[in-house]
Structure formats: C-alpha cells, structure tokens
C-alpha positions as CSV (number, residue, x, y, z in Angstrom):
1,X,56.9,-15.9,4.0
2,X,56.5,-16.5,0.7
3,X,59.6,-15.1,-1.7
4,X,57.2,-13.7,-4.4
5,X,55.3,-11.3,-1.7
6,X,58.6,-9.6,-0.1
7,X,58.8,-6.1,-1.5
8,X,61.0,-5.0,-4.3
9,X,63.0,-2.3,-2.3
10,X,64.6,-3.3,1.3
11,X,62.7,-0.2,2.9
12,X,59.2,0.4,1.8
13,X,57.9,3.8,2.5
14,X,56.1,4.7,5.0
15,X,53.2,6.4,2.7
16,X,52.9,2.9,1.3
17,X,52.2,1.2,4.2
18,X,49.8,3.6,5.2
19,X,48.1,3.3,2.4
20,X,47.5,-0.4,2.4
21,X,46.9,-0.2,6.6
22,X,44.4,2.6,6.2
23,X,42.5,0.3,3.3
24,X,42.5,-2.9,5.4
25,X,41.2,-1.3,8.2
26,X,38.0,0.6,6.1
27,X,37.2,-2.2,4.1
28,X,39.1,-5.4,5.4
29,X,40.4,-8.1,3.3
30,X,37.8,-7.1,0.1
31,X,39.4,-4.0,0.6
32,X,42.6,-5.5,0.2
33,X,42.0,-7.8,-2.7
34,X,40.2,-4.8,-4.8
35,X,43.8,-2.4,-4.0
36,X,45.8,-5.7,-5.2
37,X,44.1,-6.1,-8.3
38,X,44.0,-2.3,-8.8
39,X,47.6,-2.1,-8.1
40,X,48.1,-5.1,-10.7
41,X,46.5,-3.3,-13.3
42,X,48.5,-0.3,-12.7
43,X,52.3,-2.5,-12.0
44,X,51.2,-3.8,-15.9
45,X,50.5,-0.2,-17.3
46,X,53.8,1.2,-15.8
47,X,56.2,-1.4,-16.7
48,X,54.9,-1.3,-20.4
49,X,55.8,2.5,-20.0
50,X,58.9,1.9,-18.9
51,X,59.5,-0.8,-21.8
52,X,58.5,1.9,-24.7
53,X,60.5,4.4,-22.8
54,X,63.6,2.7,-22.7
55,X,63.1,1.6,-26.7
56,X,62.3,5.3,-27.3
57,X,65.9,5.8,-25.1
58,X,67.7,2.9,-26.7
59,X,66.4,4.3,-30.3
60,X,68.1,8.0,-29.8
61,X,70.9,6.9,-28.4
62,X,71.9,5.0,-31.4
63,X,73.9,7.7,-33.3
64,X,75.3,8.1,-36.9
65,X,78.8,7.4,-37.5
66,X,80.4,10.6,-37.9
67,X,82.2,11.3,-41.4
68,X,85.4,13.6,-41.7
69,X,84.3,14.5,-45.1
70,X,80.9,15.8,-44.0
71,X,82.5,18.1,-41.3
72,X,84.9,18.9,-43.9
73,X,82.3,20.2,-46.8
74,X,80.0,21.3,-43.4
75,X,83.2,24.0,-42.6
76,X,83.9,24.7,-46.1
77,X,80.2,26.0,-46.4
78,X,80.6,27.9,-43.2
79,X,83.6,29.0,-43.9
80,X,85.2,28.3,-40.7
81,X,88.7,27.8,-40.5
82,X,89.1,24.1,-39.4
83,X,92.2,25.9,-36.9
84,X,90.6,28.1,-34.7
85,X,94.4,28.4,-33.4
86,X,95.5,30.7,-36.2
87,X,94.8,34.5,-36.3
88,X,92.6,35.7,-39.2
89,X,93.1,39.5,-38.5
C-alpha cells in the first residue's frame, strides 16, 4: 500500500471507520471522493489552527527578564518586608 495513505495513528478509531464504511456503502466511490475532498478542506483548516495556536502559545510563553530592582521598588511600594521570616509584632 501506498506509504502516503497509511493512517497517522497506529489504531484508528473505530467511529472513523464507520464513518468512511457507512459513506461508501450509501453513495459508493463518489461518496468517497466528495468525504476525501471534504476532509481535505477541513485537514487544511485545522492545521492552520493549530499553526496560529502554537504562535499564539510560543508568543506568551516568551517572558520578560525579571529585574531585582523592580521587585525591589515593587516591595518598597507595598511595603512588604522582603523577609517574611522576621516578626513585625
């Protein structure tokens, strides 16, 4: 069998292959083809979602290096002893 037309997972499921067995047997290989360029159209739409996803990902989880002089003004404003250890009673 051609390489390019095994599936992606080593298992598919079983609601997939129904699926595709219950449209060949309605409507036969047209059947088929239409599902195959339906399911083309839709493979295209999802992995551009998942491209612009992972961006979006990739984007947030590029953080600010943190500065020890902003957390130093940030607890001078707050007013929060930088050693919760010691007793303020």
């Amino acid at each position: 069998m051609d390489p390019r037309l095994q599936p992606q997972t080593p298992e598919v499921d079983p609601m997939v292959t129904t699926a595709v067995m219950n449209v060949r047997d309605r409507f036969g290989a047209e059947g088929l083809r239409d599902l195959m360029a339906v399911a083309q159209l839709e493979l295209r739409n999802v992995e551009a979602a998942e491209r612009r996803l992972a961006a979006l990902a990739e984007s947030a989880s590029v953080a600010e290096p943190v500065d020890a002089a902003d957390t130093q003004a940030w607890l001078a404003y707050r007013e929060v002893d930088p050693d919760p250890g010691g007793d303020r009673r």
